[in-house]
C-alpha positions, -999 to 999 in steps of 0.1 A, spaced: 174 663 -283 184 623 -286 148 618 -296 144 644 -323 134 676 -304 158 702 -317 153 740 -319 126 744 -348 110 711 -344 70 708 -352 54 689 -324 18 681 -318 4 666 -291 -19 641 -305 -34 625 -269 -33 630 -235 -38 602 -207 -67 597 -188 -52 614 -156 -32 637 -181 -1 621 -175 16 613 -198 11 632 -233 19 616 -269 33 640 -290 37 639 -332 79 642 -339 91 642 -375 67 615 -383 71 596 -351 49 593 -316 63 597 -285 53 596 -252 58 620 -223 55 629 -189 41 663 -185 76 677 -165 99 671 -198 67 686 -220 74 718 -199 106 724 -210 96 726 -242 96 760 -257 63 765 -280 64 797 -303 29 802 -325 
């Protein structure tokens, strides 16, 4: 939540390692970068 990912957030994932660890992901704007257990606890509704 510190980094911007708050209930009804649009994220994208906008590249994925090599060994698929870890994933950049789009944030108001802003790239981050992470590792594939904190990615899971993300809650993705379509």
């Amino acid at each position: 939540m510190e980094m911007g990912l708050v209930p009804g957030t649009r994220v994208t994932v906008t590249n994925v390692a090599p060994l698929g660890d870890p994933l950049e992901i789009e944030v108001r704007r802003g790239r981050l970068s992470i590792r594939r257990g904190e990615a899971a606890h993300i809650l993705i509704k379509r």
